[in-house]
C-alpha positions as a Markdown table, in Angstrom:
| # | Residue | x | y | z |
|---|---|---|---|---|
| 1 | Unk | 130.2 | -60.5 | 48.5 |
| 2 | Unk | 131.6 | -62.4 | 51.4 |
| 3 | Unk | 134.5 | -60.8 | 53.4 |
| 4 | Unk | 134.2 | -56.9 | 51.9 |
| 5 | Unk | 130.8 | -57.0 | 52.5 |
| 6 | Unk | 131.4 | -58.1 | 56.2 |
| 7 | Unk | 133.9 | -55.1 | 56.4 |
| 8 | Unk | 131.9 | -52.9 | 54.0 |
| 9 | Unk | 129.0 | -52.7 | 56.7 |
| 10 | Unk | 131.4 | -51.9 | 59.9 |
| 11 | Unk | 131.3 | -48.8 | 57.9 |
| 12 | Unk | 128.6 | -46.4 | 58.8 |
| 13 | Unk | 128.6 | -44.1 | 55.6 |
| 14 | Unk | 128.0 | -47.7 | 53.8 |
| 15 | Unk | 125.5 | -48.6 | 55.7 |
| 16 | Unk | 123.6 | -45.4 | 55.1 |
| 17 | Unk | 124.3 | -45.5 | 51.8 |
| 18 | Unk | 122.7 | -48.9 | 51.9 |
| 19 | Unk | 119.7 | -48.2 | 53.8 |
| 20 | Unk | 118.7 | -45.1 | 51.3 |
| 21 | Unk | 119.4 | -47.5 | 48.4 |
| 22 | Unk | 117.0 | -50.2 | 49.5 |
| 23 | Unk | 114.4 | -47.7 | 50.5 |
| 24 | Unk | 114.6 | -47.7 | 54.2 |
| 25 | Unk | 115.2 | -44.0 | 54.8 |
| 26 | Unk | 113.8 | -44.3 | 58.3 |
| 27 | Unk | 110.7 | -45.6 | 59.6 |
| 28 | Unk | 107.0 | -44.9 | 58.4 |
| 29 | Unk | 103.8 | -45.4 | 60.4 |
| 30 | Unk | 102.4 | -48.7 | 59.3 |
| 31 | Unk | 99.4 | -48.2 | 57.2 |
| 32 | Unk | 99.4 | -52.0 | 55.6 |
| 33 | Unk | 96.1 | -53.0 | 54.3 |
| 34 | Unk | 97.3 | -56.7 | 56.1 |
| 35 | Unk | 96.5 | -56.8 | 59.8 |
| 36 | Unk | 99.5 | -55.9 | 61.3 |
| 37 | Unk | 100.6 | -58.0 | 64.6 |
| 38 | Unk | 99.4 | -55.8 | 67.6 |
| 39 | Unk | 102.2 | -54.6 | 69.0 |
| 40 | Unk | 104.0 | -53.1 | 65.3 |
| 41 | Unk | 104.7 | -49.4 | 66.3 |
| 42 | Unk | 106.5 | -48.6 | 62.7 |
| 43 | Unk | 107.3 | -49.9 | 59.5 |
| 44 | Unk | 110.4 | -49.4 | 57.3 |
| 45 | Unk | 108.0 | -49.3 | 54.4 |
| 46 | Unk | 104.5 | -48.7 | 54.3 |
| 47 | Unk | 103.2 | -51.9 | 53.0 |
| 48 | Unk | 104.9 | -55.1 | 54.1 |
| 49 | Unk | 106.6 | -56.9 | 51.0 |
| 50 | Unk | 104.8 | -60.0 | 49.9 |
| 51 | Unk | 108.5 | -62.4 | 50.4 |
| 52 | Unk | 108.7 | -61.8 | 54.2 |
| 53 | Unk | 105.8 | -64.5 | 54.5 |
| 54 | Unk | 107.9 | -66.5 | 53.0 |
| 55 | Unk | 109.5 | -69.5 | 54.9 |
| 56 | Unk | 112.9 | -68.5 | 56.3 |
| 57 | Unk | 116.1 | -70.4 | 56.2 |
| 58 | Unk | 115.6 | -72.0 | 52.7 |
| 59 | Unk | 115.7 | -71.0 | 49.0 |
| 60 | Unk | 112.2 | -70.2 | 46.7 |
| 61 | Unk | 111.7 | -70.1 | 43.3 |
| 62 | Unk | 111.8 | -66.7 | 41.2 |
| 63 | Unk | 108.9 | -64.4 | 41.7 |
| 64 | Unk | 109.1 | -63.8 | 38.2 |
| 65 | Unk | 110.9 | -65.2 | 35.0 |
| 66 | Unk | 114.3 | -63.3 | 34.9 |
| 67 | Unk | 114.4 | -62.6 | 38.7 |
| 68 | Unk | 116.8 | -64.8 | 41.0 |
| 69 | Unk | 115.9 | -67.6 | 43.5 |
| 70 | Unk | 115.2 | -66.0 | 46.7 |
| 71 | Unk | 116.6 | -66.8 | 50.5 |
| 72 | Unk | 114.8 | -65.4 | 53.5 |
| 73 | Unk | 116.3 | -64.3 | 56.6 |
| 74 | Unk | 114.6 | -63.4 | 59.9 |
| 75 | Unk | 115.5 | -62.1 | 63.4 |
| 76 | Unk | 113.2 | -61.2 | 66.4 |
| 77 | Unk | 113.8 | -58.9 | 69.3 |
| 78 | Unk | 117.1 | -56.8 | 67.9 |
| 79 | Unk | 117.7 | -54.0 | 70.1 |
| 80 | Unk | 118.6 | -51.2 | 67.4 |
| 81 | Unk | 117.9 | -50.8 | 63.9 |
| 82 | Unk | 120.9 | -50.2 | 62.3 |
| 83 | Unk | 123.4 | -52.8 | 64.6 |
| 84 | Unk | 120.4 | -55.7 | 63.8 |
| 85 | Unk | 119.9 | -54.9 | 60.7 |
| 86 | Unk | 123.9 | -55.2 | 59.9 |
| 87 | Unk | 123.7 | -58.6 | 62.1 |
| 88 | Unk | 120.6 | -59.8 | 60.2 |
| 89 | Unk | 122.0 | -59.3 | 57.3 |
| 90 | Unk | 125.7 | -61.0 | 57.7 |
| 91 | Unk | 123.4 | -63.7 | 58.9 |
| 92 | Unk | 121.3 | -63.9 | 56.0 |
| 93 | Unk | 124.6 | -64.2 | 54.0 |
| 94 | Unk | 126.1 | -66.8 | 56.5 |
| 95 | Unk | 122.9 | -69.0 | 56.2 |
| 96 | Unk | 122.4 | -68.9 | 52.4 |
| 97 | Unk | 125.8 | -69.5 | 52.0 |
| 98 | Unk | 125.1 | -73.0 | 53.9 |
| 99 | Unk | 121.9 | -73.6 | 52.0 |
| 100 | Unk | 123.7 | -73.4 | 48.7 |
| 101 | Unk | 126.5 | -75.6 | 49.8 |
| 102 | Unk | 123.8 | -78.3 | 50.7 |
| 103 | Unk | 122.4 | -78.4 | 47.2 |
| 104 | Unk | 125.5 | -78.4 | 45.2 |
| 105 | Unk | 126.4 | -81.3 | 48.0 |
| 106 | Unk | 122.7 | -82.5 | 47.3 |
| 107 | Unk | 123.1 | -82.3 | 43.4 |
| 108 | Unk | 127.1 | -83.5 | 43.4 |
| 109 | Unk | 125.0 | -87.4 | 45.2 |
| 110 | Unk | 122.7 | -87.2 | 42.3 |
| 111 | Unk | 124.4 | -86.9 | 39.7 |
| 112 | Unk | 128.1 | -88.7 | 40.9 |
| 113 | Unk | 125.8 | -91.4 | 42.1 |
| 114 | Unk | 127.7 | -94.4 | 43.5 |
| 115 | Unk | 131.1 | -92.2 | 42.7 |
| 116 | Unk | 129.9 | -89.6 | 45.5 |
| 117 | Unk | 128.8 | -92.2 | 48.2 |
| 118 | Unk | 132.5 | -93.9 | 47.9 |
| 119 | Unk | 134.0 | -90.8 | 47.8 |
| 120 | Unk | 132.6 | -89.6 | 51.7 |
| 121 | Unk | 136.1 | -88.1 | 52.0 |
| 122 | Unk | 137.0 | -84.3 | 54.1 |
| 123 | Unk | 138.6 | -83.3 | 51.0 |
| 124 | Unk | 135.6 | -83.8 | 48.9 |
| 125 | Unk | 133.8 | -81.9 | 51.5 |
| 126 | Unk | 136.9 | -79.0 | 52.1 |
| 127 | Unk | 136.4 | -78.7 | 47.9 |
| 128 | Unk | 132.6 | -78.3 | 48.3 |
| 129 | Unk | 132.9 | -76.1 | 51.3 |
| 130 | Unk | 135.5 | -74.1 | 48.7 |
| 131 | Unk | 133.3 | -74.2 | 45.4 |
| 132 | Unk | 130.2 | -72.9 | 47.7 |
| 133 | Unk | 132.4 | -70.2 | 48.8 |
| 134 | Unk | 133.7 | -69.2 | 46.0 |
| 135 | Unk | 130.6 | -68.8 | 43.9 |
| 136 | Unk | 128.5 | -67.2 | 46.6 |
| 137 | Unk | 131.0 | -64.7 | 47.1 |
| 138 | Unk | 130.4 | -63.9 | 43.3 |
| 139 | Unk | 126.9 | -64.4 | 42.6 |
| 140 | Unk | 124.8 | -63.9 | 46.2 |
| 141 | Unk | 123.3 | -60.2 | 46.8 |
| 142 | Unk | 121.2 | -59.0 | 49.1 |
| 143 | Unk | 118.2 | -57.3 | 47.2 |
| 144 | Unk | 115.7 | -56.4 | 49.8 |
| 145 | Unk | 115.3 | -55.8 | 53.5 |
| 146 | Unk | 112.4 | -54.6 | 55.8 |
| 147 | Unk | 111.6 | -54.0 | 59.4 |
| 148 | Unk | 109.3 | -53.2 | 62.4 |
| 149 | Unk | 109.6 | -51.7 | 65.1 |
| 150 | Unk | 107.6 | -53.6 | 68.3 |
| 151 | Unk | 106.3 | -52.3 | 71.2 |
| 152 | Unk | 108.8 | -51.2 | 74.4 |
| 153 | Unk | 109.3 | -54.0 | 77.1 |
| 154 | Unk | 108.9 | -54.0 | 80.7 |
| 155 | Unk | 111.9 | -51.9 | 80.9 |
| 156 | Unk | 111.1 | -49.4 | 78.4 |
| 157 | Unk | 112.9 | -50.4 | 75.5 |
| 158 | Unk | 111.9 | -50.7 | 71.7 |
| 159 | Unk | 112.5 | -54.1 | 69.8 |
| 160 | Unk | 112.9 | -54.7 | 66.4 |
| 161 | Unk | 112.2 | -57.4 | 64.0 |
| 162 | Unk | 114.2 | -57.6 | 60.9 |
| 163 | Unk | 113.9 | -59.5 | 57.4 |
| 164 | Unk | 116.4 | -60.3 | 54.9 |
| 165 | Unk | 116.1 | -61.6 | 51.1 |
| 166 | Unk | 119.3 | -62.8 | 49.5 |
| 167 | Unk | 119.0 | -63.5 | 45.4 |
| 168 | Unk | 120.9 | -65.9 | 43.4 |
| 169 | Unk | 120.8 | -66.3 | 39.5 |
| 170 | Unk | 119.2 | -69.2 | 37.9 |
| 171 | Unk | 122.7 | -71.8 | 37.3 |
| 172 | Unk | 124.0 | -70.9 | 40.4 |
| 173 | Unk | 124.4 | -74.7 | 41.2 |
| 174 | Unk | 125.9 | -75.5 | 38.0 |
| 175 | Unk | 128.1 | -72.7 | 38.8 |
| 176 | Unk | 129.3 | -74.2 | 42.1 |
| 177 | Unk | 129.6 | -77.8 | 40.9 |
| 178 | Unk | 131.8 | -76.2 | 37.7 |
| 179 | Unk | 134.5 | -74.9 | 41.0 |
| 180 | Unk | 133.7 | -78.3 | 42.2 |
| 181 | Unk | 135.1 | -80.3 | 39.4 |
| 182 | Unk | 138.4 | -78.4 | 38.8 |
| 183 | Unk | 139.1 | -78.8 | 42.4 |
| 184 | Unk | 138.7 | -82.6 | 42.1 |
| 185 | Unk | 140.3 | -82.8 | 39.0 |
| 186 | Unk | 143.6 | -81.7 | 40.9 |
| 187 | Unk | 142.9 | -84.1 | 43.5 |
| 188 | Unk | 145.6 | -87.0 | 44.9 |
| 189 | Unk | 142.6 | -88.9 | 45.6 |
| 190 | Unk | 141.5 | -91.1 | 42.8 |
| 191 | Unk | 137.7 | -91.6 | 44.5 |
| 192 | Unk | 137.5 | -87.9 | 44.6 |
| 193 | Unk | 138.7 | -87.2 | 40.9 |
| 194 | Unk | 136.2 | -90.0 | 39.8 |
| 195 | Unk | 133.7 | -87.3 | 41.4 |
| 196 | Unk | 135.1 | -84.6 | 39.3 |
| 197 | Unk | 134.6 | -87.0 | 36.1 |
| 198 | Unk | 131.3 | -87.9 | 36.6 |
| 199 | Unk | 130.3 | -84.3 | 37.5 |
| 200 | Unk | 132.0 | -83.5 | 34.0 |
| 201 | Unk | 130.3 | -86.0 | 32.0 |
| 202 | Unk | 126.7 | -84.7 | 33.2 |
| 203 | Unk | 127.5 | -81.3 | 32.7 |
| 204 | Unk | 125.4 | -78.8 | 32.7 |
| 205 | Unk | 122.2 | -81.2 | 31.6 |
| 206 | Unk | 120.1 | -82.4 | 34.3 |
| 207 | Unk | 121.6 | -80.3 | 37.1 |
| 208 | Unk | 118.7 | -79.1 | 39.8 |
| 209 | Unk | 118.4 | -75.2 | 40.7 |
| 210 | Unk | 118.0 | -73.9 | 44.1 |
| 211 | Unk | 114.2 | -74.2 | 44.6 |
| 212 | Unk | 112.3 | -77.2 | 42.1 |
């Protein structure tokens, strides 16, 4: 999803497209039995989903059994619905993507143990950074998005508050440390291919998801 979805939503037919798909047709008066903040003008959907109370910037467990692990996204005080919601969401990609790379890097110290601590390299790192990348351009999607529209400013003009969820399957991590391994495996440095062998002796077993 990385790069064509970046390009994908300079596109404005996509980005309608997008917007009628995840059921933001255009705003709604707020009529949420929640107490809305005082100054919410509109809604993108009558009742606020229950995620967005969720806290932002890190992954959560599946609201359900089959469902993915979940990433929240947030931005405050966009000027225009469609331009922040574009921005919110590249950002929502942008900041999962780091999230995910920090638990395969989190999970790769686990289980390479004393292999990963010698093996502090930049190419173990560059392979991480490329495994991370690799796998959340496959498996990351954005599957929900809402909004609200605040009330004008001193100078007259309407401000917007946008949320983001990005999903990942269950084994995303496993799937990230399995692009980890064959990039060490081809490595010069024989620190970093001890990595890669420890990594393919655990396997799949004992490897942490997203959110424990």
């Amino acid at each position: 999803m990385g790069q064509s979805f970046r390009k994908n939503l300079s596109n404005p037919a996509v980005w309608s497209a997008l917007v009628v798909a995840l059921g933001m047709g255009g705003p709604t008066a707020c009529v949420s039995t929640t107490a809305p903040k005082q100054d919410v003008l509109e809604t993108s959907s009558a009742k606020a989903p229950a995620w967005v109370v969720l806290a932002p910037a890190r992954w959560h467990k599946p609201a359900q059994a089959g469902a993915g692990f979940r990433f929240i996204f947030a931005r405050d005080r966009l000027g225009d619905v469609a331009g922040g919601m574009k921005d919110t969401q590249l950002g929502a990609m942008d900041a999962s993507l780091a999230a995910y790379v920090a638990a395969g890097r989190e999970a790769t110290t686990e289980l390479a143990g004393a292999d990963a601590a010698k093996a502090a390299t930049v190419e173990l790192e560059r392979a991480l950074e490329e495994a991370g990348r690799e796998a959340h351009g496959r498996l990351a999607r954005v599957s929900d998005v809402y909004y609200e529209t605040s009330a004008a400013d001193a100078n007259g003009r309407l401000r917007y508050r946008a949320w983001v969820m990005v999903e990942m399957p269950t084994g995303a991590v496993s799937q990230l440390l399995e692009g980890l391994e064959r990039r060490l495996a081809r490595s010069r440095d024989p620190k970093a291919r001890r990595v890669g062998d420890s990594l393919k002796r655990a396997g799949a077993k004992g490897v942490p998801e997203l959110a424990r």
